[in-house]
C-alpha positions as CSV (number, residue, x, y, z in Angstrom):
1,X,-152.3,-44.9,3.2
2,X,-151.2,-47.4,0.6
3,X,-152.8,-45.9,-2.2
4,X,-150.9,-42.5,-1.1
5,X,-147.5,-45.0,-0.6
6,X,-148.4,-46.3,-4.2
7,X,-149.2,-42.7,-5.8
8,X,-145.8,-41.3,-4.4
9,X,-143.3,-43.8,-5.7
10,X,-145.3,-43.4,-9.1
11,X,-144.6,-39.8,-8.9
12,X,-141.1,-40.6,-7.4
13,X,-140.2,-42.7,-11.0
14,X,-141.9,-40.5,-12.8
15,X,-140.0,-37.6,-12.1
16,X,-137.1,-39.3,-11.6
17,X,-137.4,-40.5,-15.7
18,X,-138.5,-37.4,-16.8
19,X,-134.9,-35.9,-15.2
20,X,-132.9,-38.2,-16.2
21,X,-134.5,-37.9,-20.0
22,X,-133.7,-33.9,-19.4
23,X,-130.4,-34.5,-18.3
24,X,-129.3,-37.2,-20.6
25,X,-125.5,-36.6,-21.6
26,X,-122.7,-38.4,-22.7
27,X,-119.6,-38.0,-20.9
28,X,-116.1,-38.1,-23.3
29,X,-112.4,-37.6,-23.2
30,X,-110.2,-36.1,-26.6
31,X,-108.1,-37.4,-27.2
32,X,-108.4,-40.6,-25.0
33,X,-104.7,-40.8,-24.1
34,X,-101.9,-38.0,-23.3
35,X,-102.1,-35.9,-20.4
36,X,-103.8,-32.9,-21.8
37,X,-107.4,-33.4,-22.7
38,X,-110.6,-32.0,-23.5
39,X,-113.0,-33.5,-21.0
40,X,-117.0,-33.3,-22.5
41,X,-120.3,-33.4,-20.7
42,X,-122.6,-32.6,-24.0
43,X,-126.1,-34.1,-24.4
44,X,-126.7,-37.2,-26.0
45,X,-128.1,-35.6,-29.0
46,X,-125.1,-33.9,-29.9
47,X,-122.6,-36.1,-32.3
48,X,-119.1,-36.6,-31.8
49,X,-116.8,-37.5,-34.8
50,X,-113.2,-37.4,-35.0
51,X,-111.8,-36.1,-38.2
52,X,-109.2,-36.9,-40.5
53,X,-106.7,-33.7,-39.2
54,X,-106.9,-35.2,-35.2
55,X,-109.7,-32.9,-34.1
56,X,-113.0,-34.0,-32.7
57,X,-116.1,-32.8,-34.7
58,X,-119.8,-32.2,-32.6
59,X,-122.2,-31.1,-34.2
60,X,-125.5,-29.4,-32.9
61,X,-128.6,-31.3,-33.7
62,X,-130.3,-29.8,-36.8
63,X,-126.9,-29.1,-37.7
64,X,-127.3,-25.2,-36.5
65,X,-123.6,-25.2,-34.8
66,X,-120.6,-27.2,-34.8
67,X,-117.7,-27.1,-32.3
68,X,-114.5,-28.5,-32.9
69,X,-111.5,-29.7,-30.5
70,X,-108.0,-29.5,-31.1
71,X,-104.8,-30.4,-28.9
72,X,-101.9,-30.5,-30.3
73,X,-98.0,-30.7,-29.4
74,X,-96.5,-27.6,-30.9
75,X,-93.8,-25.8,-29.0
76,X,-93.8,-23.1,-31.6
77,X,-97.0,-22.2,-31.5
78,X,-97.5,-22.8,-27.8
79,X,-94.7,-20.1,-27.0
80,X,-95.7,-17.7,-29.6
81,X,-98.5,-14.8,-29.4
82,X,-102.0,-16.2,-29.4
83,X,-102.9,-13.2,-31.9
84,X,-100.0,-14.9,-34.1
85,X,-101.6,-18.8,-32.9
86,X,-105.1,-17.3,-34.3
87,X,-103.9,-15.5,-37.3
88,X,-102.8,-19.1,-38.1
89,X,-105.5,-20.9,-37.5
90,X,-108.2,-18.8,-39.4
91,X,-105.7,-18.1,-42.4
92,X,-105.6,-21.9,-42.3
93,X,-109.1,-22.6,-41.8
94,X,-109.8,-19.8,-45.1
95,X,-111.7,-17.5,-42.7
96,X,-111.3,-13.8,-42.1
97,X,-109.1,-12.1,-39.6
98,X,-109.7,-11.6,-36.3
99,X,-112.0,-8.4,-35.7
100,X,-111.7,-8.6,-32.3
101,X,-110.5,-10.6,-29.1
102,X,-111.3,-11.6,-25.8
103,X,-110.6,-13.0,-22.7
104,X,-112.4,-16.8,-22.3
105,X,-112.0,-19.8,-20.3
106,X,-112.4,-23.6,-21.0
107,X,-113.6,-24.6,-18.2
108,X,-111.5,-22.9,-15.4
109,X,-108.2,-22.7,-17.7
110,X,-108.1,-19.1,-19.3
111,X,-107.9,-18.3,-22.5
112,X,-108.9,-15.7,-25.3
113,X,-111.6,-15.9,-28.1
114,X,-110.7,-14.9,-31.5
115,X,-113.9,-14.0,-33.6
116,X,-114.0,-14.1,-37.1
117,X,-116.4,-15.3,-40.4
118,X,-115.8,-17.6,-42.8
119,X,-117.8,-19.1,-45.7
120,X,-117.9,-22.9,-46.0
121,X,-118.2,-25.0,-49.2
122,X,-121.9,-24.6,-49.3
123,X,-121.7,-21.1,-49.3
124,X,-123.0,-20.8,-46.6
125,X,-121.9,-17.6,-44.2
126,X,-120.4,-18.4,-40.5
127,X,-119.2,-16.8,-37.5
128,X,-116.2,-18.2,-35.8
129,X,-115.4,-18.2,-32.2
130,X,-111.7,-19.3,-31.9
131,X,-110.8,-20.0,-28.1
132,X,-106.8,-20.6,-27.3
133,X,-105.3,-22.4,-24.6
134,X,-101.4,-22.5,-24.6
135,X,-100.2,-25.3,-22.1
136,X,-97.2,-25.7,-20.4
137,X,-95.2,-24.2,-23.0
138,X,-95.4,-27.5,-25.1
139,X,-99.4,-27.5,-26.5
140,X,-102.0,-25.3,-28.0
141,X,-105.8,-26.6,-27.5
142,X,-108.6,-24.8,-29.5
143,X,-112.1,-25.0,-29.2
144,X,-114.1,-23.5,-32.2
145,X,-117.5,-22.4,-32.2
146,X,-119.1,-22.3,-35.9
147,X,-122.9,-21.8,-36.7
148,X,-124.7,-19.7,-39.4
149,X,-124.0,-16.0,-39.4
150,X,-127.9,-15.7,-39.9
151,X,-129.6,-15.3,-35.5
152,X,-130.0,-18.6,-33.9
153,X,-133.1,-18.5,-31.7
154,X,-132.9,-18.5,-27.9
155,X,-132.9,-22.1,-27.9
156,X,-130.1,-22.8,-29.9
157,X,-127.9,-20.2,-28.2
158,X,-128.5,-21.4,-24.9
159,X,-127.5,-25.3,-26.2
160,X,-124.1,-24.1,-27.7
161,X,-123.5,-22.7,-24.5
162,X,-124.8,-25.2,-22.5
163,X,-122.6,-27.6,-24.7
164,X,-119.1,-25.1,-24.4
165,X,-120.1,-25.2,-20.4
166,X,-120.1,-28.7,-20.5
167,X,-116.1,-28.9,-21.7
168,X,-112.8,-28.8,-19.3
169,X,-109.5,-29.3,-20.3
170,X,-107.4,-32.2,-17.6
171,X,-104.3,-32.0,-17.3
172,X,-103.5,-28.2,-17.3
173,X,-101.6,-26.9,-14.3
């Protein structure tokens, strides 16, 4: 009976590292102050920089995808169209037009996903999912999606979802 005792707490840490190594995750909030936020539940092997422009950077590991995060206080843009707000934003960012939209959510806020393409300074050819959240008439928060316009394997799809899952916006009534 003690050996069996033994066996199942061995088993019982076992497992019990093994899900915690699987589930491994950072939890952040961007910005860290103001009341609207982007709050992130991504995996520990995903980086998170903040850039020179006040958006927060992660990128995939292996570099396949990159997300970045955006709030800022606009009242223009928050009260104007989003096609106008995305028109901005990818004529800014040197990408394409929109070839189509559709509705999205960050978390359980809607919003609508602008797709586009874009090619970065290493040549390299993207696809661009813009999502748009205009808050309380006072803010605009964007989540983009970039990764290589060439197919990502099952894998890598499922992380950037798994990673765009793993984001709510606070403060969002």
């Amino acid at each position: 009976m003690n050996r069996l005792l033994a066996f199942v707490r061995v088993f019982t840490i076992a497992v019990a590292t093994i899900s915690a190594g699987l589930a491994a995750a950072k939890d952040m909030r961007f910005p860290e102050k103001g009341e609207i936020a982007f709050v992130l539940h991504i995996g520990d092997d995903w980086g998170a920089t903040p850039d020179n422009s006040g958006n927060l950077i992660l990128k995939a590991p292996g570099n396949f995808a990159g997300l970045s995060l955006s709030v800022i206080e606009d009242k223009a843009s928050a009260t104007a169209s989003r096609d106008e707000v995305a028109k901005a934003i990818l004529a800014a960012a040197n990408a394409k037009p929109f070839s189509r939209h559709a509705p999205a959510a960050i978390g359980r806020v809607k919003a609508e996903a602008y797709y586009s393409t874009m090619v970065n300074a290493n040549k390299v050819n993207l696809v661009v999912k813009l999502i748009i959240v205009q808050v309380a008439q006072t803010h605009v928060a964007t989540l983009t999606v970039l990764n290589a316009a060439n197919n990502l394997t099952a894998a890598q799809q499922k992380a950037i979802d798994d990673t765009v899952k793993g984001i709510t916006l606070t403060g969002v009534k």
